[in-house]
C-alpha positions as CSV (number, residue, x, y, z in Angstrom):
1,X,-127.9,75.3,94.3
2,X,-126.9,72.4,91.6
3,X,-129.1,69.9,93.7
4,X,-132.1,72.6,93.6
5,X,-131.8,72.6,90.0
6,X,-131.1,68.9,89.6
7,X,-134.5,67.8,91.6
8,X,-136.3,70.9,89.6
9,X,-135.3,69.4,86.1
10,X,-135.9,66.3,87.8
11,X,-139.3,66.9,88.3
12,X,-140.3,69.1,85.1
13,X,-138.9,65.9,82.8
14,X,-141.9,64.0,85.7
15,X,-144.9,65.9,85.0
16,X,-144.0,66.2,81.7
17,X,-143.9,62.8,80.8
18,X,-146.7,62.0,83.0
19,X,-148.9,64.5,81.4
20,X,-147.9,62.9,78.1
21,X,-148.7,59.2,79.1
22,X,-151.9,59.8,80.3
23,X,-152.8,62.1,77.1
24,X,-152.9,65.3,79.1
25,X,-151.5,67.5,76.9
26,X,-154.8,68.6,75.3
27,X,-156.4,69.2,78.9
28,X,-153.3,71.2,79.6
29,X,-153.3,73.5,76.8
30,X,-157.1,74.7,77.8
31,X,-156.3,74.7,81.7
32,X,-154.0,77.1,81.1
33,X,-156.0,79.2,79.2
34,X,-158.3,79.9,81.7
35,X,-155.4,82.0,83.5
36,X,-154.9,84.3,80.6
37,X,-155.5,87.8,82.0
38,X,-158.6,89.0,80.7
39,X,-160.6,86.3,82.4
40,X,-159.7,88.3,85.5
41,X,-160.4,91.5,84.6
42,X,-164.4,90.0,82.8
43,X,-165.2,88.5,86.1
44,X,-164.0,91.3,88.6
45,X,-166.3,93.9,86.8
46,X,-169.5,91.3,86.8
47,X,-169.0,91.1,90.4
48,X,-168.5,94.7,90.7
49,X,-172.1,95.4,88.8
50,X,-173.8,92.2,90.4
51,X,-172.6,91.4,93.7
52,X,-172.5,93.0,97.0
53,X,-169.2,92.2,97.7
54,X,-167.8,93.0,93.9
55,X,-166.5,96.3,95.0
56,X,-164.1,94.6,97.4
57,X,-163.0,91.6,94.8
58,X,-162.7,94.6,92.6
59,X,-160.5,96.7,94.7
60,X,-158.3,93.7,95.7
61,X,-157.6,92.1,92.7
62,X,-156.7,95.9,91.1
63,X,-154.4,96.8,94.0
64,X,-153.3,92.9,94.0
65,X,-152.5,93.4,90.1
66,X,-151.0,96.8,90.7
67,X,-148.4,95.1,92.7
68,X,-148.0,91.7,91.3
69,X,-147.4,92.8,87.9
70,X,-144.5,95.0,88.5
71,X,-142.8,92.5,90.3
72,X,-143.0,90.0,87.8
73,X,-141.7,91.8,84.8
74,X,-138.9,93.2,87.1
75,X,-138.0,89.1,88.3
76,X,-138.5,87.8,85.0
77,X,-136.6,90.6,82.9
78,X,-133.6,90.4,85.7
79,X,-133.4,86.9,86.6
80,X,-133.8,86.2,82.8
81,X,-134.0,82.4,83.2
82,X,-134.6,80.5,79.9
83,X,-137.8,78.5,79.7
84,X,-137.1,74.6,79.4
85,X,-138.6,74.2,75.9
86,X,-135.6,76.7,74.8
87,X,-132.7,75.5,77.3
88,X,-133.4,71.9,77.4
89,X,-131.6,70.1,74.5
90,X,-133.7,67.6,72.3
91,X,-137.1,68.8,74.6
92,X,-139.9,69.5,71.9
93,X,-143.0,71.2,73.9
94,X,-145.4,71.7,70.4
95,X,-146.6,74.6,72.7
96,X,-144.5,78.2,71.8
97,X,-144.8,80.6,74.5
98,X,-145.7,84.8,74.5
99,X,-141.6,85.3,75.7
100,X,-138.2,83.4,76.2
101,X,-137.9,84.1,79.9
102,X,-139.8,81.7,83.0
103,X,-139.0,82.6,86.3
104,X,-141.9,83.4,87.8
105,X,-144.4,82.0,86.2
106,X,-147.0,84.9,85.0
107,X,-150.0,82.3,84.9
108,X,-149.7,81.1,88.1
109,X,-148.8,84.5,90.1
110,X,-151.9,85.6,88.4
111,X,-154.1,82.5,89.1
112,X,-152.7,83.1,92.6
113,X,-153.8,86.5,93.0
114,X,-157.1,85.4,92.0
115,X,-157.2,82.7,94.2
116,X,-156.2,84.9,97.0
117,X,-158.6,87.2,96.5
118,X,-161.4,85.0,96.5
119,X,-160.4,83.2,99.6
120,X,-160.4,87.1,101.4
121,X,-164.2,87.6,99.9
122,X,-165.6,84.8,99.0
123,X,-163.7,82.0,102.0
124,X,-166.1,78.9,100.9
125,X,-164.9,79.2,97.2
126,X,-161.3,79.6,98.2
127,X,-160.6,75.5,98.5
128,X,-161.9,75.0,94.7
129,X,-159.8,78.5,93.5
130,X,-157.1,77.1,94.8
131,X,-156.7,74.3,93.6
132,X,-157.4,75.6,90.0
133,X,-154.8,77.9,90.8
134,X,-152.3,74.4,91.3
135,X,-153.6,73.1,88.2
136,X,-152.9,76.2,86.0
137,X,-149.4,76.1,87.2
138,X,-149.4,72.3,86.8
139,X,-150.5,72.9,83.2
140,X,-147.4,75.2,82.4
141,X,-144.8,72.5,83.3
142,X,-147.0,70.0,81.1
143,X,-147.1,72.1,78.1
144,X,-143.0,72.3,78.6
145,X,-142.8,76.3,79.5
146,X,-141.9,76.4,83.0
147,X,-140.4,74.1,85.8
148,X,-141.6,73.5,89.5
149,X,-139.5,76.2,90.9
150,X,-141.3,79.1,88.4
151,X,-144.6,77.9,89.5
152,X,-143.6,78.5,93.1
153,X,-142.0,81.1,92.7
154,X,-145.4,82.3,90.7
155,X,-147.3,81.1,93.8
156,X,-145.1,82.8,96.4
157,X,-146.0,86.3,94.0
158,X,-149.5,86.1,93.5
159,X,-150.2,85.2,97.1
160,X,-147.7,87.9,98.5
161,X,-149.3,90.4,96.1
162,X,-152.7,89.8,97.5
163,X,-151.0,89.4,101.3
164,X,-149.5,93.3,101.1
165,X,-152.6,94.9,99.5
166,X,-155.2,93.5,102.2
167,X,-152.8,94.7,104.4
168,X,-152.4,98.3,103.2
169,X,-156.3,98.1,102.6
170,X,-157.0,98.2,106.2
């Protein structure tokens, strides 16, 4: 477990710095933003209204929210890990977070969900969702308020989420 959390620190203090070299940091901030909640919510109900195959997205990403969310309050209210610009001495992010607690990451088990979705509706769009999924969770270790293993473990939520709900769906 020490080596887990060695290699994870390891690779936070990485993309971190990388970001920062290559004057990321800005980029970061409004990739990020573009996994905040209500985006999901704006563009399940234009599909809903305009698309033949909005009442599916719809239905999906409810049930897929239903279940996600649940799960990550219960994960990150009981494993109650500290977020690394808190627990890392001497780390300034300049980015404060909504909480104090990072495992899972709620942007990217969200951005996953969403990125699930589309892949069961809409498969041609689910290369590009994707990988703006990997760069909203990319975007939470460069602003400083989650390591690697959060954004997996974010990943591993949002796609599971969407996994049990098309299965129940059927």
């Amino acid at each position: 477990m020490k080596s887990i959390s060695q290699l994870d620190k390891y690779w936070f203090y990485w993309i971190v710095q990388f970001s920062r070299d290559n004057g990321l940091s800005q980029a970061a901030k409004r990739v990020s933003a573009t996994g905040d909640g209500h985006y999901y919510a704006y563009l399940s109900v234009a599909l809903l209204f305009f698309h033949p195959n909005g009442q599916h997205f719809f239905n999906l990403m409810l049930g897929s929210f239903l279940v996600e969310f649940p799960l990550y309050l219960l994960l990150k209210n009981s494993i109650r890990r500290h977020r690394p610009c808190h627990a890392l001495a001497g780390f300034e992010s300049g980015f404060e977070p909504s909480d104090k607690f990072s495992l899972p990451s709620g942007h990217t088990a969200g951005a996953f969900v969403f990125a699930s979705v589309v892949n069961l509706v809409f498969p041609a769009l689910a290369p590009i969702a994707f990988a703006w999924a990997c760069f909203v969770g990319s975007s939470r270790i460069a602003l400083g308020v989650h390591y690697p293993v959060d954004i997996m473990a974010g990943a591993g939520l949002g796609i599971g989420s969407v996994f049990l709900v098309d299965q129940l769906m059927l």
